[in-house]
Backbone as numpy.savetxt, mean C-alpha at the origin, in Angstrom:
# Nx Ny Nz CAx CAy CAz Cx Cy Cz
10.49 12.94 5.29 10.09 12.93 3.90 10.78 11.80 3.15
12.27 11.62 3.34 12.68 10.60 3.24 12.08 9.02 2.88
11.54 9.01 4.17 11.25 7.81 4.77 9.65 7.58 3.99
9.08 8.88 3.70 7.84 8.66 2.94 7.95 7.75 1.60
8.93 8.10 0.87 9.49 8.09 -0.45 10.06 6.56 -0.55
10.70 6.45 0.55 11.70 4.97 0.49 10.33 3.72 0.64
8.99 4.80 1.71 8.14 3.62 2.14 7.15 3.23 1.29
6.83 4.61 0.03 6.01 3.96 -1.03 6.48 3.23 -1.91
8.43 3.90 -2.31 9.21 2.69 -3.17 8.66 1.27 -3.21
9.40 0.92 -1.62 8.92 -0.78 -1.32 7.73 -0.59 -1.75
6.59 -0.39 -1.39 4.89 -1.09 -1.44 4.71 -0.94 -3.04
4.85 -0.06 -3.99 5.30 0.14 -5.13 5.57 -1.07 -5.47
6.84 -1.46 -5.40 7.42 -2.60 -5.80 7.23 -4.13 -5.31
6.72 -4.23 -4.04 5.92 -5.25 -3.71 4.74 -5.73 -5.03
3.90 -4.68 -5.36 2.51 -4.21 -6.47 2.76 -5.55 -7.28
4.21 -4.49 -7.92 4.57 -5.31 -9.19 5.28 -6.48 -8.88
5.68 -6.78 -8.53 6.47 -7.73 -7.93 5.13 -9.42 -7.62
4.13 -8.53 -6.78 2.99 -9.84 -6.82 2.01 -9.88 -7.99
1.77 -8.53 -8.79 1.30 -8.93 -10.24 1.59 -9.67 -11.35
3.05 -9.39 -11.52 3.52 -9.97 -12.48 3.78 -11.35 -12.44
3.84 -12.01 -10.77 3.81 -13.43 -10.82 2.68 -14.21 -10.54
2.98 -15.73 -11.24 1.96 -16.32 -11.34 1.84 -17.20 -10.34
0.97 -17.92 -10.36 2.05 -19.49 -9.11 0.21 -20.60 -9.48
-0.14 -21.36 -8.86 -1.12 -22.12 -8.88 -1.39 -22.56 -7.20
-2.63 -22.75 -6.73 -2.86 -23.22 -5.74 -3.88 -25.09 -5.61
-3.18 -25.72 -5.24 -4.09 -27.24 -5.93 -4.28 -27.71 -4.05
-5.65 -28.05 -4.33 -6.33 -28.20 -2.80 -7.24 -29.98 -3.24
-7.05 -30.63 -2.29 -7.45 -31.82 -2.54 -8.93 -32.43 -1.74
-9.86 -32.69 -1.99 -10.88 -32.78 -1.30 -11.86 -34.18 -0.90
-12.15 -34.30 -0.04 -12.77 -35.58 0.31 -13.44 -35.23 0.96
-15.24 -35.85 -0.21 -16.60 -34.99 0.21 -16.24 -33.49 0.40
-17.15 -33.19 1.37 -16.93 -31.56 1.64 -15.63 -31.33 2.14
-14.90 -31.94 2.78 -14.07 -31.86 3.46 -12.28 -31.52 2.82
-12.06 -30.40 3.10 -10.66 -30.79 2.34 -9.41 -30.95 3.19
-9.15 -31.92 2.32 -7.74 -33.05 2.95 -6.42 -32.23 3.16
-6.22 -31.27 1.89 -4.52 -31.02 2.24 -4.58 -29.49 0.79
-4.16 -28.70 0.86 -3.67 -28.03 0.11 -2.32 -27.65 -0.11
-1.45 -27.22 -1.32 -0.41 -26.93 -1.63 0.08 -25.65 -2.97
0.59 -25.36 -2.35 1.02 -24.13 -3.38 2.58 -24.25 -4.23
3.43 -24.59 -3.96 4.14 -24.97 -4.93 4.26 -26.83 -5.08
3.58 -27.30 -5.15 3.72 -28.95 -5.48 2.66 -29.33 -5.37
2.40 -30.72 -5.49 0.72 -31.55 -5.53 0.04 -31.53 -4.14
-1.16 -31.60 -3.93 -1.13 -31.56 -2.73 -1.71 -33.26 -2.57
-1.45 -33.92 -1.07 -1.01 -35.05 -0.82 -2.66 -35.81 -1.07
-2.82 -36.76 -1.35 -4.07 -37.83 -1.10 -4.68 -38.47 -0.23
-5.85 -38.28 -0.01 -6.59 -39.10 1.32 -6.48 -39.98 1.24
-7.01 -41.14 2.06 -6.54 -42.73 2.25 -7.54 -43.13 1.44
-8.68 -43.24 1.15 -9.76 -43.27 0.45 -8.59 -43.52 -1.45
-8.27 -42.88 -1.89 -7.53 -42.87 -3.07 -6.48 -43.85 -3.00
-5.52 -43.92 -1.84 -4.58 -44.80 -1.64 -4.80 -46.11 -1.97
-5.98 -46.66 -0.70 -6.69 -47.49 -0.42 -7.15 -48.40 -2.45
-7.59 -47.65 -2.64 -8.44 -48.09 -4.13 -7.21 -48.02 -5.18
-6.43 -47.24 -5.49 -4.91 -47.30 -5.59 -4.05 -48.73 -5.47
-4.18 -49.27 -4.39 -3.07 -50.40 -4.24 -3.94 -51.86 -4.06
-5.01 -51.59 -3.90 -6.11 -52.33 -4.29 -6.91 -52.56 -5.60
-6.56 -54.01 -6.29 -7.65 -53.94 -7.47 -8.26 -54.83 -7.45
-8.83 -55.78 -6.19 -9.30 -56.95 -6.52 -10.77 -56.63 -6.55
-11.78 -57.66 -7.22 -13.26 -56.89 -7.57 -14.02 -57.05 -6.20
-13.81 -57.66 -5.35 -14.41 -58.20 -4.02 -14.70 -56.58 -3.16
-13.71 -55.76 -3.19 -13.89 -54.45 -2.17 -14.03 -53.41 -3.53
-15.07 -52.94 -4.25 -15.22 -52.53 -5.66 -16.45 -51.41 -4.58
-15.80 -50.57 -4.00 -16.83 -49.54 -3.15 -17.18 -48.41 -3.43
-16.33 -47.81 -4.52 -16.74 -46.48 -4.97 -16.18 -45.34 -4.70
-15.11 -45.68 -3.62 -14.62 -44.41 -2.72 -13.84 -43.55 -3.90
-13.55 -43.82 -5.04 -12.66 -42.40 -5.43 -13.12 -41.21 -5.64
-15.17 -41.95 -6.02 -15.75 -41.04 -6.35 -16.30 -39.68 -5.30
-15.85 -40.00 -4.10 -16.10 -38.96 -2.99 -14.66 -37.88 -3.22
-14.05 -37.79 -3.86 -12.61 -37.52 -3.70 -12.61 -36.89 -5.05
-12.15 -35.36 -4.96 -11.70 -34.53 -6.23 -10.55 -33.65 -5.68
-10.08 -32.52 -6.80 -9.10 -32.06 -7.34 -9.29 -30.52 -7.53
-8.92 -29.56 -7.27 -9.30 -28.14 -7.26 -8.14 -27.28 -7.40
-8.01 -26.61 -8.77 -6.71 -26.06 -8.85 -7.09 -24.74 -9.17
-6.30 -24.02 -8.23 -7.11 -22.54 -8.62 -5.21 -21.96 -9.16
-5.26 -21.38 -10.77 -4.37 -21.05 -10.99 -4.18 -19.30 -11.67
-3.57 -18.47 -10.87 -3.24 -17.47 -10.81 -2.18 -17.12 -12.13
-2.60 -16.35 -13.25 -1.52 -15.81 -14.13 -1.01 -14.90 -14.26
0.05 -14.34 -14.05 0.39 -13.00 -14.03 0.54 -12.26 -15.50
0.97 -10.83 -14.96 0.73 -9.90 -16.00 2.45 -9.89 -16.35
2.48 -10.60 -17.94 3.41 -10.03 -18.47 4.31 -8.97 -19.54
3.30 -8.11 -19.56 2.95 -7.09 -20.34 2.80 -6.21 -19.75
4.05 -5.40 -19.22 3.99 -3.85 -18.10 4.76 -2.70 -19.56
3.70 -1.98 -19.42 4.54 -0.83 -20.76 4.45 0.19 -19.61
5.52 0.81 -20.23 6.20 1.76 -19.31 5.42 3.24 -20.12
4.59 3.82 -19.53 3.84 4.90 -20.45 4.82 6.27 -20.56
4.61 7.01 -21.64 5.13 8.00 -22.06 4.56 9.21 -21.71
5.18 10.18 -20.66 4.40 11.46 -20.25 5.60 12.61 -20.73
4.44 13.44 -21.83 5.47 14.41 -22.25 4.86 15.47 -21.62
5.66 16.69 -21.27 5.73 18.00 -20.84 5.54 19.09 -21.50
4.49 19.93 -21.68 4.60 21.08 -22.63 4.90 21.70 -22.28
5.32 22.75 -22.58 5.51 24.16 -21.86 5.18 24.76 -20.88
3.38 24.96 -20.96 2.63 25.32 -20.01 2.58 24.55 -18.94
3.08 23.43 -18.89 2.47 22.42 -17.40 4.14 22.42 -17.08
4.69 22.73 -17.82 6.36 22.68 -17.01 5.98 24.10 -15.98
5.44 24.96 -16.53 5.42 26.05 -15.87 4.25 26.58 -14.51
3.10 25.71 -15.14 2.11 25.62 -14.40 3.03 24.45 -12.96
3.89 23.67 -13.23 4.16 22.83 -11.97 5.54 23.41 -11.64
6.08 24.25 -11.93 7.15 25.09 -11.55 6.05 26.15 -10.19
5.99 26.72 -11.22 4.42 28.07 -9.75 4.51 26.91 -9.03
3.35 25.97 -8.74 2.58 24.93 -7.98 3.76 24.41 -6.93
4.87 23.95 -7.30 5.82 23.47 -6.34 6.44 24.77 -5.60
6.99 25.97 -6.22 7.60 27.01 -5.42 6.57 27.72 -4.73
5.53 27.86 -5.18 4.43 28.45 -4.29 4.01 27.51 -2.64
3.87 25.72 -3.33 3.84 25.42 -2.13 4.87 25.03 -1.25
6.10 25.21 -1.50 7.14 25.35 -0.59 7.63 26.18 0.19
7.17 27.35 -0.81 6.85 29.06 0.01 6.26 28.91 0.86
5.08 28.25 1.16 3.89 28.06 1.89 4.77 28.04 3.36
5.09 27.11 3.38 5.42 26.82 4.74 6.93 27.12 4.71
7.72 27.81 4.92 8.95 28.30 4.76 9.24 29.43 5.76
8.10 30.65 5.92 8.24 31.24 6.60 7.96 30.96 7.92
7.43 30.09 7.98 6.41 29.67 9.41 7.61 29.62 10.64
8.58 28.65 9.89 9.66 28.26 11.41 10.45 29.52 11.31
10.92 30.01 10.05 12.41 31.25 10.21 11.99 32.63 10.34
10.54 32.87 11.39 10.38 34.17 11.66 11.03 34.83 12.80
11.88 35.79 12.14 13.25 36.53 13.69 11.87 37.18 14.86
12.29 37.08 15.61 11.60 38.50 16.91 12.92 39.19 16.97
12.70 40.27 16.68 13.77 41.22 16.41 14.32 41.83 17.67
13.18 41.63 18.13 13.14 42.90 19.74 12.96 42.03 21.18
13.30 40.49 21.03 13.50 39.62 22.38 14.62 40.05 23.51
15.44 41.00 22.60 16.61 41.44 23.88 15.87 42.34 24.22
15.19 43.39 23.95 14.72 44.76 24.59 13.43 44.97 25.50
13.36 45.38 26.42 12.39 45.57 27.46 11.46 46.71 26.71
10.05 46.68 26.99 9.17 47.86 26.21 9.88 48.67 27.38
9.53 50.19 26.74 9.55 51.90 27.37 8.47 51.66 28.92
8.76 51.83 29.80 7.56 52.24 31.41 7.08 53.24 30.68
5.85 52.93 31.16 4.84 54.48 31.00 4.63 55.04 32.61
5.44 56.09 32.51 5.29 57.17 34.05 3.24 57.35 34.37
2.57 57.92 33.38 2.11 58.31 33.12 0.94 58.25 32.12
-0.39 58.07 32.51 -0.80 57.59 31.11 -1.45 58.77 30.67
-1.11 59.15 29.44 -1.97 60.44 28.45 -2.78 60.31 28.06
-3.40 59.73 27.76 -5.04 59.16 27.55 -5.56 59.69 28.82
-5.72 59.73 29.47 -6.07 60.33 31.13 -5.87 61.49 30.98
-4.67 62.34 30.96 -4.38 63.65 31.43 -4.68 64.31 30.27
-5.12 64.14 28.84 -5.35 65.02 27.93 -7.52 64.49 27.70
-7.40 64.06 28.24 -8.76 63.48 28.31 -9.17 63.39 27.22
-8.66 62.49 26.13 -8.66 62.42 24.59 -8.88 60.34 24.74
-10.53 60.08 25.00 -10.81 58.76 24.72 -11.15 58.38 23.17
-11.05 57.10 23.04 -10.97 56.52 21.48 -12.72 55.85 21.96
-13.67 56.43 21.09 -14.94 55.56 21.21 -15.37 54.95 20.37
């Protein structure tokens, strides 16, 4: 039971833990094709960009940047966790008082039932009376 409790804790807290943060994912693309993605930093540039980049003379004027985009998919988290307020009336203190002792009752007796009579051998029957008084149950 323990181990139930400790194992929803963690996943519990994992929940919040990946809700509340944000992060961004930036994926870089050339044509259909994508070049490089990154999740915490830029992600890197195809040669196509480089190329046109360190190049400005009008002679090689080819067009390539325009095959080449930018895709940032950015994730925001929730920073606004209110902690909700559950009050207890009377009746449901009592209604979950029954509900828990009843079902703990439940299974309680199951393992601590004595056999009272494991040391003692039943009585031999010499004789069976049902026979000799000729008294059948029909």
């Amino acid at each position: 039971m323990k181990l139930f409790h400790k194992t929803t804790s963690v996943i519990l807290s994992i929940i919040i833990l990946v809700s509340t943060s944000s992060f961004a994912v930036e994926s870089h693309y050339c044509g259909e094709m994508r070049i490089d993605s990154s999740i915490f930093g830029k992600a890197s540039k195809c040669m196509c960009e480089r190329f046109e980049s360190n190049n400005h003379s009008d002679e090689t004027d080819l067009n390539m940047g325009d095959c080449c985009k930018e895709k940032v998919i950015v994730h925001d988290g929730n920073d606004e966790i209110q902690k909700t307020q559950f009050q207890l009336i009377s009746e449901n203190i009592l209604f979950l008082q029954t509900y828990f002792y009843s079902y703990i009752k439940l299974f309680e007796g199951i393992e601590n039932k004595k056999n009272l009579f494991k040391d003692y051998s039943p009585p031999l029957l010499v004789t069976d009376l049902q026979v000799i008084h000729e008294s059948f149950l029909i």
